[in-house]
C-alpha positions in Angstrom: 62.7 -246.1 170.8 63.4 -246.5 167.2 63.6 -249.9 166.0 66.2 -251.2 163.4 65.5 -254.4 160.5 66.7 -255.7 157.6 63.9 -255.7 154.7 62.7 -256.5 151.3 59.7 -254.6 150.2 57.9 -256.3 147.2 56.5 -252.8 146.0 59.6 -252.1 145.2 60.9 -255.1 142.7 61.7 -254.5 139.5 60.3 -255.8 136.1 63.3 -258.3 136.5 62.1 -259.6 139.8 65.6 -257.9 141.4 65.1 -256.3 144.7 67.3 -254.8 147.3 67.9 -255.3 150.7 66.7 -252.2 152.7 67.1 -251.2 156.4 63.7 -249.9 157.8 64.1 -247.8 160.4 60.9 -247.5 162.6 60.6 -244.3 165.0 57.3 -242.3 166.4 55.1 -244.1 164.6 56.5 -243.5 160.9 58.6 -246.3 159.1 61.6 -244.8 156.7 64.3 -247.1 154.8 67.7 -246.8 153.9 68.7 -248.5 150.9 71.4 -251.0 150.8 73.5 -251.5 148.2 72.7 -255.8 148.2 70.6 -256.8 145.5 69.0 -260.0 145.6 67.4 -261.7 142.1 64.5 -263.1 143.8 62.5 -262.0 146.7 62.4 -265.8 147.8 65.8 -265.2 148.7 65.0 -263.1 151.5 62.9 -264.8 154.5 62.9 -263.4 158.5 65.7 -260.8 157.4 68.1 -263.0 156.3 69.4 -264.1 153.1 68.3 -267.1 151.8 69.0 -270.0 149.2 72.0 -268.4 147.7 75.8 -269.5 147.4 76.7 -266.1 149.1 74.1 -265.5 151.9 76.6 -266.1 154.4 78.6 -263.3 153.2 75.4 -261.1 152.7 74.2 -262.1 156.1 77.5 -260.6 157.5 77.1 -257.5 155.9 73.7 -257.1 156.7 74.8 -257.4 160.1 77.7 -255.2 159.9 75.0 -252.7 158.8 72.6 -253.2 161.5 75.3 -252.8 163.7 76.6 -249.8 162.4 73.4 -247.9 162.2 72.6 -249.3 166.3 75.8 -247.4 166.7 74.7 -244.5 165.7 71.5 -244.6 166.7 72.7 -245.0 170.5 75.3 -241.9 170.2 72.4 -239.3 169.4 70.8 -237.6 171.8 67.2 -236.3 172.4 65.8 -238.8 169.2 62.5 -238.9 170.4 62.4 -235.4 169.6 63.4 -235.8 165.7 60.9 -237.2 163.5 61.5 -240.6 161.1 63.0 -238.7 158.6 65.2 -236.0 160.4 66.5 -239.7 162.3 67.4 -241.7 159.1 69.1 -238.6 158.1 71.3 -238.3 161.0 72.0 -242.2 160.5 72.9 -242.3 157.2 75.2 -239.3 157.6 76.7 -240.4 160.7 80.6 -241.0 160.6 80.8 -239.4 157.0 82.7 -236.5 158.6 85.3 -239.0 159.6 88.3 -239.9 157.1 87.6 -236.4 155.2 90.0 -236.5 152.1 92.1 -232.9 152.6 90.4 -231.8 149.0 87.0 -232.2 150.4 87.7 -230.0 153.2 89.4 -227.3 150.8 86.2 -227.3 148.8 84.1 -227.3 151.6 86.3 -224.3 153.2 86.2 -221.9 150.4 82.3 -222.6 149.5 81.4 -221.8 153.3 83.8 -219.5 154.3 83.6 -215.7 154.4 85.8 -214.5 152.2 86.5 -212.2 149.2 86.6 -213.4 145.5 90.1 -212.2 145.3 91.0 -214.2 148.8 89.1 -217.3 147.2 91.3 -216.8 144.0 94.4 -216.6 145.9 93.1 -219.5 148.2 93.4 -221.3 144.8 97.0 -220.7 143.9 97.7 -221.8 146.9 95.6 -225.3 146.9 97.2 -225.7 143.6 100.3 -226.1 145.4 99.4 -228.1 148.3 98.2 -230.2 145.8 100.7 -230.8 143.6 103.2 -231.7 146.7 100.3 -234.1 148.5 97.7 -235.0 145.6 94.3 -234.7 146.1 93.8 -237.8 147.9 95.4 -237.6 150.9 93.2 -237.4 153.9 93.6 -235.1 156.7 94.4 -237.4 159.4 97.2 -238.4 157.6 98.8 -235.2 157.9 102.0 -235.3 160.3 104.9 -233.2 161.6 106.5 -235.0 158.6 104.1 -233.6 156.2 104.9 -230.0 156.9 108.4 -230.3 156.6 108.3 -231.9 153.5 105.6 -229.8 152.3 107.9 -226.9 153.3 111.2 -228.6 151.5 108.9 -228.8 148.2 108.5 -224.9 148.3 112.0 -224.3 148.8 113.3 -226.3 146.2 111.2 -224.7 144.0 112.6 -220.9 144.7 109.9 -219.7 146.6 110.7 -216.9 148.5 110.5 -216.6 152.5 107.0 -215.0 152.5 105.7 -217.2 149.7 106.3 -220.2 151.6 105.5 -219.0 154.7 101.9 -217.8 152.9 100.8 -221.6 151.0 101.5 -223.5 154.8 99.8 -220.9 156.6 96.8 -221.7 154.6 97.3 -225.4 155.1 97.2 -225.0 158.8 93.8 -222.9 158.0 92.4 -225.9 156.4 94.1 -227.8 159.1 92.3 -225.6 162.2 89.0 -225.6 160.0 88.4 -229.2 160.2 89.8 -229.8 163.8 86.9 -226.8 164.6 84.7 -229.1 162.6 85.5 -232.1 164.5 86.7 -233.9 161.0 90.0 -235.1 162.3 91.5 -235.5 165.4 95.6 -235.3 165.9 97.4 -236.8 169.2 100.4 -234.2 168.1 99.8 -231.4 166.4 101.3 -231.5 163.3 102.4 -228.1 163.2 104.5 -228.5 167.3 107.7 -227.6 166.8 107.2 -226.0 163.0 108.8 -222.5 162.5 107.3 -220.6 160.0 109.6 -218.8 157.8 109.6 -215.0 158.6 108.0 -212.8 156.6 109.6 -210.7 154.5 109.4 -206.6 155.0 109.4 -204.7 151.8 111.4 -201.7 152.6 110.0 -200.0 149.8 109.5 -196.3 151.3 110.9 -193.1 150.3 112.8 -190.3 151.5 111.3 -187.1 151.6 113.2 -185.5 148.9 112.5 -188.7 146.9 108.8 -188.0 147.1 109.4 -184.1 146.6 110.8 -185.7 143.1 107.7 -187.1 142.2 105.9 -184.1 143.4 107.7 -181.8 141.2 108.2 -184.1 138.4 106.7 -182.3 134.6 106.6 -184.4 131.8 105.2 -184.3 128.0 104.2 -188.0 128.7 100.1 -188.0 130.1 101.0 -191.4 131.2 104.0 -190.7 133.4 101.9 -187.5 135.3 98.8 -189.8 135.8 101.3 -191.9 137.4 102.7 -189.0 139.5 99.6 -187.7 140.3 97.4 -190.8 141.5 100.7 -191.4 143.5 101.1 -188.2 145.2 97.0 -188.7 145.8 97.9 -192.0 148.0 100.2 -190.2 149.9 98.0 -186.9 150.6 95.1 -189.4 151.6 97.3 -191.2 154.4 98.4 -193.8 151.5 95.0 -195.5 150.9 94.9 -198.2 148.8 94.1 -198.3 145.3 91.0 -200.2 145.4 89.5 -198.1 148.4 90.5 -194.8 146.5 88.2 -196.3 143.4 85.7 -197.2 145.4 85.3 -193.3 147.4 82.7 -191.0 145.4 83.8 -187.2 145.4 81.0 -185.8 144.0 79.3 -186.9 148.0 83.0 -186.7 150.1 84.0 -183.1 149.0 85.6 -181.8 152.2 85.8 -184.9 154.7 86.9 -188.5 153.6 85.2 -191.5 155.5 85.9 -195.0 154.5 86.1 -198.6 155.3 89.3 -200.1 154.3 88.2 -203.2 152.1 91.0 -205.6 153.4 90.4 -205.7 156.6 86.6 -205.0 156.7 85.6 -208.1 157.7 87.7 -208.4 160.7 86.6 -206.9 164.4 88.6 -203.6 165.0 87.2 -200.8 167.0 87.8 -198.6 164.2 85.9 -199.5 161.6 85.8 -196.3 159.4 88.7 -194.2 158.6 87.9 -191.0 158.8 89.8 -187.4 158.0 89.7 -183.6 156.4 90.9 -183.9 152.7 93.7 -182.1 152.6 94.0 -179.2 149.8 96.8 -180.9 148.1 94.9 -184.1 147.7 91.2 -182.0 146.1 93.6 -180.7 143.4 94.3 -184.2 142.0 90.7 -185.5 142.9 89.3 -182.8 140.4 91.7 -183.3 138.0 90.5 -187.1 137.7 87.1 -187.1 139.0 84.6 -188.1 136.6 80.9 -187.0 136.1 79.5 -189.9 138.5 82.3 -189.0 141.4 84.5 -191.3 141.2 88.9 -191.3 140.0 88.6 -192.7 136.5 92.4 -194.1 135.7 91.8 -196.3 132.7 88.8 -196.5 130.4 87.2 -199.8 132.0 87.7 -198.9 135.6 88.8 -202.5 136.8 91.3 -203.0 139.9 93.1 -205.8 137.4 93.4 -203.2 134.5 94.3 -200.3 137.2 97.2 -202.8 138.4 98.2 -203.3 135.1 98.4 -199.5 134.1 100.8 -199.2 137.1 103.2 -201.9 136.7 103.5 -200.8 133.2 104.0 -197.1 133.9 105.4 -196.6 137.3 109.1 -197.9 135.9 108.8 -195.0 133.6 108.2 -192.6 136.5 111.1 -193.9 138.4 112.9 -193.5 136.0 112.0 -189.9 135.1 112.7 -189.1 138.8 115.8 -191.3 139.1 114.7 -193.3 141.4 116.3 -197.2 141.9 112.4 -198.6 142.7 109.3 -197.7 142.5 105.9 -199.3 143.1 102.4 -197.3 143.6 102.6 -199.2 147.4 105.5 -196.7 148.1 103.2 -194.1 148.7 101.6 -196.2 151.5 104.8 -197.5 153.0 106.5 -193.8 152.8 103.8 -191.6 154.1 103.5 -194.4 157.3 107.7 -194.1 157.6 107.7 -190.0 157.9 104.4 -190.2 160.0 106.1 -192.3 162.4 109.8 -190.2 162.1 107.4 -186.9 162.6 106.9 -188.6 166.1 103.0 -189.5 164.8 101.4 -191.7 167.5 101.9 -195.5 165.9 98.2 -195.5 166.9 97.1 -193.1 164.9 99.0 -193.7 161.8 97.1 -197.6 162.3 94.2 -195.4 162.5 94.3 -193.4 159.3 96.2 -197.1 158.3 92.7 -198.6 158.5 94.7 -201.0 160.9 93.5 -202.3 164.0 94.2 -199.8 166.7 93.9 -202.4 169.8 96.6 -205.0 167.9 98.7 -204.6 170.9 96.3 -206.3 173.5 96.5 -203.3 175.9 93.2 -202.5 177.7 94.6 -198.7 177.0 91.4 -198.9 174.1 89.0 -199.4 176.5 89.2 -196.1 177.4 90.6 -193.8 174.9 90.0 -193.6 171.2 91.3 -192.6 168.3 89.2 -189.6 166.7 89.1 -188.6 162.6 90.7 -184.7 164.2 93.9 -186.7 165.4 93.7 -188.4 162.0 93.5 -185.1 160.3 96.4 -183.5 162.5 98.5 -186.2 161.5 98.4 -186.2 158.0 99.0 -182.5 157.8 101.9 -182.9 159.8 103.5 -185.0 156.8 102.2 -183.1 154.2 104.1 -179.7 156.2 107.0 -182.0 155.9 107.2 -181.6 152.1 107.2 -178.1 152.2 110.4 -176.4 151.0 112.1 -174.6 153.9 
């Protein structure tokens, strides 16, 4: 049984003669201290634990006791003790209760330093903090959070223009903070804070094309290399089931020449039982791949290959190629939204399209995927289907 006392060791006085006031904390033989924050002047003003021979030693006395009693606490909540040694015990008592009355800020930091996520996601995470903490400060602590809270919190966004899916995005991540530290046993709420919260609904770009649309950009010539890249890396999205831009960097031709495998970078942390995406590159789509490949195998769109620089060529040029084509709006994310619109108005299996996708396949719950799967030859029927569907009659 470990064995609790207040202390004054005169090894440790200073040239001064100051000392402090240490708990010792005695447990399988070994004696450890924890150090208080009560400095005496003399060590004749310690005798039999107490505090001696000074105006305040009634109020040190107190607080000496308060400690005692807080570290007893402790010490009679753990289990098993006998089996931790003196020093693994005064840790757990010195850290015991400093999970409790965690500041929201702390828990943020603690989140985004433990979690696993993606330095983009972090990044983003931060935006979003930023706003949290501009409506709450960074003081507030987490069991202070009420129903109240979220619908001012959600007011504060609104007033400031947000749109639908923005707000809905910055208090979705405060109930992830929220569900983090209740999973961590920081905080503790009677009511939920969120009960009886809608969240705004998200907001469905309907950005996809018609088929003549696309057929536009397909047969589009211009003098200006800019505009074609555009066209071409476009039309490549679409040929390759509209994979994303940052998966399509990240594929080497030079090693997939006929058969594209690939695991979608969004979602690869998440379970799903198809983890690669997997399908015959179509003829249409090699033309462009050799037209952009570069020595090492991989699409080279700007001279420094970065996503960030990649985005910006796009936002920059794809204006320019809607407007060449006459089109009212035009964003390289078109290519992923139409190519999943004609799959599906093809009469594609919605399986199969979140299959090629890189989507989960089993989203729906059914115990259907327990049985049956989706293989890279439906994958590969699919997208030839669309691709058909371009072709003049």
């Amino acid at each position: 049984m470990a064995l609790l006392n207040a202390v004054v060791l005169t090894s440790k006085t200073n040239k001064g003669g100051r000392n402090k006031v240490r708990i010792s904390v005695a447990h399988n033989g070994e004696t450890r201290y924890i150090v208080t924050d009560i400095i005496l002047d003399s060590n004749k003003e310690f005798k039999n634990g107490m505090v001696v021979k000074r105006a305040d030693a009634a109020m040190l006395n107190t607080k000496i006791r308060n400690l005692l009693q807080r570290y007893q606490s402790a010490l009679d909540e753990l289990e098993y003790i006998n089996g931790l040694t003196c020093p693994e015990l005064v840790f757990q008592l010195r850290h015991a209760g400093s999970d409790k009355h965690r500041t929201l800020k702390s828990i943020y930091e603690e989140y985004v330093t433990h979690a696993r996520i993606k330095p983009a996601t972090k990044k983003r995470y931060h935006v979003l903090w930023n706003n949290i903490e501009r409506y709450l400060g960074d003081k507030v602590l987490a069991e202070h959070i009420t129903h109240v809270t979220i619908l001012g919190f959600d007011k504060f966004l609104r007033d400031r223009k947000l749109t639908s899916s923005s707000v809905r995005n910055n208090v979705v991540f405060l109930m992830i903070l929220l569900n983090y530290a209740k999973r961590c046993a920081y905080v503790q709420f009677r009511v939920d804070p969120f009960w009886g919260y809608d969240l705004p609904k998200m907001e469905v770009r309907q950005l996809w094309l018609s088929v003549d649309e696309v057929k536009k950009i397909r047969d589009l010539e211009s003098s200006k290399p800019n505009i074609m890249k555009c066209r071409d890396i476009f039309m490549l999205s679409y040929y390759l089931g509209g994979i994303n831009m940052i998966d399509l960097l990240d594929i080497n031709f030079k090693e997939q020449t006929d058969i594209i495998r690939y695991v979608r970078k969004k979602t690869e942390q998440r379970p799903k039982l198809n983890k690669f995406v997997e399908f015959v590159i179509p003829e249409e789509a090699k033309a462009i791949i050799n037209r952009y490949k570069g020595d090492d195998g991989y699409i080279k769109l700007t001279k420094y290959q970065k996503i960030n620089k990649c985005h910006q060529f796009f936002r920059t040029n794809m204006p320019k190629l809607a407007e060449a084509t006459g089109i009212k709006q035009l964003i390289y994310y078109a290519a992923r939204k139409s190519f999943s619109q004609h799959a599906f108005d093809l009469g594609v299996s919605t399986s199969v399209i979140d299959y090629i996708l890189g989507h989960r396949v089993d989203k729906s719950g059914t115990s259907l995927y327990a049985y049956i799967t989706v293989t890279p030859d439906m994958a590969t029927k699919a997208i030839r289907k669309v691709l058909d569907n371009l072709k003049d009659s």
